[in-house]
C-alpha positions in Angstrom: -40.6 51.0 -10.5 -38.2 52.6 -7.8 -40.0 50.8 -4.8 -39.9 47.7 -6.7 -36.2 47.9 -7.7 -35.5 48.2 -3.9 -38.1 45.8 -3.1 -36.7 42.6 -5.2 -32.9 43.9 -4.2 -33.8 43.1 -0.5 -34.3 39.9 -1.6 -31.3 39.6 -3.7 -33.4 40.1 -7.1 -33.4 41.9 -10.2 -35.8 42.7 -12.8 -33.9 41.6 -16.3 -36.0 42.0 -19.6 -35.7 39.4 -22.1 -36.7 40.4 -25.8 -38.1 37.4 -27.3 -39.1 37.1 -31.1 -43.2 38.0 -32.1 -42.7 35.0 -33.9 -41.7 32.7 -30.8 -44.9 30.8 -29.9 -45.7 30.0 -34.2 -42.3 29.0 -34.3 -42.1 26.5 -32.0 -45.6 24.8 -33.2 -42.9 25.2 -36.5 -40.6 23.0 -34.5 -43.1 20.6 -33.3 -44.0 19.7 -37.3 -40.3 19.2 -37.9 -39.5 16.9 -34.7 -39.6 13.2 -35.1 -41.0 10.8 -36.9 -44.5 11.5 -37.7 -47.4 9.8 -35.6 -50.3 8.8 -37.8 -53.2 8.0 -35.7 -54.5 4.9 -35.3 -56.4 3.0 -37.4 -55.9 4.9 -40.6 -56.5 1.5 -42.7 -59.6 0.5 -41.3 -61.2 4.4 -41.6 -59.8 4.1 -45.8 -61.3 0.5 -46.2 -64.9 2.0 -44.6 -65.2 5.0 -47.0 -64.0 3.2 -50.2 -66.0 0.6 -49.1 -69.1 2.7 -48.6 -68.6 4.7 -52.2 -67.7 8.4 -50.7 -66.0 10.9 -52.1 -63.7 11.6 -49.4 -59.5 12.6 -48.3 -57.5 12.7 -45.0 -58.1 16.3 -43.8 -56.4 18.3 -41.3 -53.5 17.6 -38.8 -53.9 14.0 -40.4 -53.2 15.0 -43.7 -50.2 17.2 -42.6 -48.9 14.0 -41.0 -49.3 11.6 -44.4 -47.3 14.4 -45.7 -44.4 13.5 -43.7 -45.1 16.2 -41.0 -44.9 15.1 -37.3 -48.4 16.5 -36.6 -49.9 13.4 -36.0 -53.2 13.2 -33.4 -55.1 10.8 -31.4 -57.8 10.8 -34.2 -58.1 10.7 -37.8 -59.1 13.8 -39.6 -61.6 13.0 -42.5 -63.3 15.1 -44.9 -66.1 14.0 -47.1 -68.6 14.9 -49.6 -72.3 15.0 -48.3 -73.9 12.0 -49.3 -76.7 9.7 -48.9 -73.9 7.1 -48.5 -71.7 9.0 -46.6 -74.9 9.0 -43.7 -75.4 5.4 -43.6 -71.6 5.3 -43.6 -72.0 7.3 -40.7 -74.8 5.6 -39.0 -73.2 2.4 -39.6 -70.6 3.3 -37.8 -72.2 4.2 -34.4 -70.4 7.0 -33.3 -70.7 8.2 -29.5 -70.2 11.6 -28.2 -70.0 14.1 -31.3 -69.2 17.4 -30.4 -68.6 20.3 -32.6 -65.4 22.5 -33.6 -65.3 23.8 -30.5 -65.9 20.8 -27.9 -69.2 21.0 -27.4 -71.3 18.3 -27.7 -73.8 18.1 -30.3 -75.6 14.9 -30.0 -75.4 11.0 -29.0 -75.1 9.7 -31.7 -74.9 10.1 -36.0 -78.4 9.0 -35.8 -79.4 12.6 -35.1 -76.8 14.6 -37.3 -77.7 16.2 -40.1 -74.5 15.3 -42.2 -75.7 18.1 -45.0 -75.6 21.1 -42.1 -72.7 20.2 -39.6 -69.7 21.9 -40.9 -67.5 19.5 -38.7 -68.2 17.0 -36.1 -66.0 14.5 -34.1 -67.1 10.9 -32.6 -65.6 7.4 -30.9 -66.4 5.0 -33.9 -66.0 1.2 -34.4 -63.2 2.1 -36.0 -61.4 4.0 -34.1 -61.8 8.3 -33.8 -62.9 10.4 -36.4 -63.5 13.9 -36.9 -65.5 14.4 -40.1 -65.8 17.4 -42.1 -69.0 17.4 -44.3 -68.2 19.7 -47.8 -70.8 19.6 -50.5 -67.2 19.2 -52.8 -64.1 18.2 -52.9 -61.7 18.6 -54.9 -58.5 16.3 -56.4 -56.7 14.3 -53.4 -53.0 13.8 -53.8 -52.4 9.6 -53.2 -49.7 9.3 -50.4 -48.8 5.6 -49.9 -46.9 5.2 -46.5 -46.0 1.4 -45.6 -47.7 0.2 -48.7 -51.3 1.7 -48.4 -52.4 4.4 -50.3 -54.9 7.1 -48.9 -56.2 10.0 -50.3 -55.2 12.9 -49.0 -55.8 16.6 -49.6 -53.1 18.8 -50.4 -51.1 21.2 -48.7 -52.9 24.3 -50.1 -56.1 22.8 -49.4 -55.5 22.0 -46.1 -54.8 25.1 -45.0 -58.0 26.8 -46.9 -59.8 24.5 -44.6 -57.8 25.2 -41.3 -56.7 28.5 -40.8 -54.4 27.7 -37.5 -52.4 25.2 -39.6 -52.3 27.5 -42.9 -50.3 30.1 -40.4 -48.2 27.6 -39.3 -47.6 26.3 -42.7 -46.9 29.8 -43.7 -44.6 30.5 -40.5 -42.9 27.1 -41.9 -42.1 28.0 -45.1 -40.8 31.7 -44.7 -37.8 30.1 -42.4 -37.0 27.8 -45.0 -36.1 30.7 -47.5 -34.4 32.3 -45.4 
């Protein structure tokens, strides 16, 4: 540490700890929630009218659902979960979906034609209606109805949102512990 003291004061430096907060990075994914309107992602209609349509037992899910909450965690695609299904596949396969890939990027197959919609946990695709990343559940429980601009759309609840998503539940969590305090 003494060589590198005099090493950083020949160039007119100092080494200067900053203490920063554990808490610092969850807290500003916090902030993030709380900024701004909320961004719901496109397409949202189209995606509600396709499942009614087509009979499913299905919600919003995920960042989506956060953001029909009033929560600026909007994405580029909607977040869907859905009860396994008969119609729920020729949903799918209606649909057309390119480039699925998994929970973790990878890609999984061309097309819904080859998923098994009663073993993929989660799976994401480029629709005709827009993005989607579908999570399969053999059940779901009661959706809360959120009507923003005059559409309703079922959409899971707080609690069960973050039983499904465990990066969001500590966020959630992080979100309300500062609002007690």
């Amino acid at each position: 540490m003494a060589t590198l003291d005099r090493l950083l004061a020949a160039c007119g430096l100092q080494i200067r700890a900053v203490l920063e907060p554990d808490l610092a990075d969850l807290d500003a994914a916090v902030d993030a929630l709380l900024v701004g309107p909320r961004e719901l992602p496109d397409g949202l209609e189209g995606i509600a009218a396709a499942f009614d349509d087509a009979h499913v037992c299905w919600a919003f899910d995920g960042s989506t659902a956060l953001a029909l909450h009033g929560l600026a965690a909007g994405g580029t695609h909607a977040q869907v979960v859905a009860v396994g299904s008969d119609e729920l596949r020729r949903l799918m396969y209606g649909l057309g979906g390119v480039g699925i890939v998994d929970r973790d990027g990878e890609p999984l197959w061309d097309s819904w034609l080859a998923v098994d919609l009663t073993r993929v946990g989660v799976c994401s695709a480029y629709t005709r209606i827009g993005a989607l990343s579908l999570r399969v559940v053999s059940e779901l429980g009661d959706a809360v109805r959120i009507t923003p601009g005059g559409r309703t759309y079922p959409t899971l609840a707080l609690w069960d949102v973050e039983q499904a998503h465990p990066a969001l539940a500590e966020v959630l969590a992080r979100l309300r512990e500062r609002r007690t305090v």
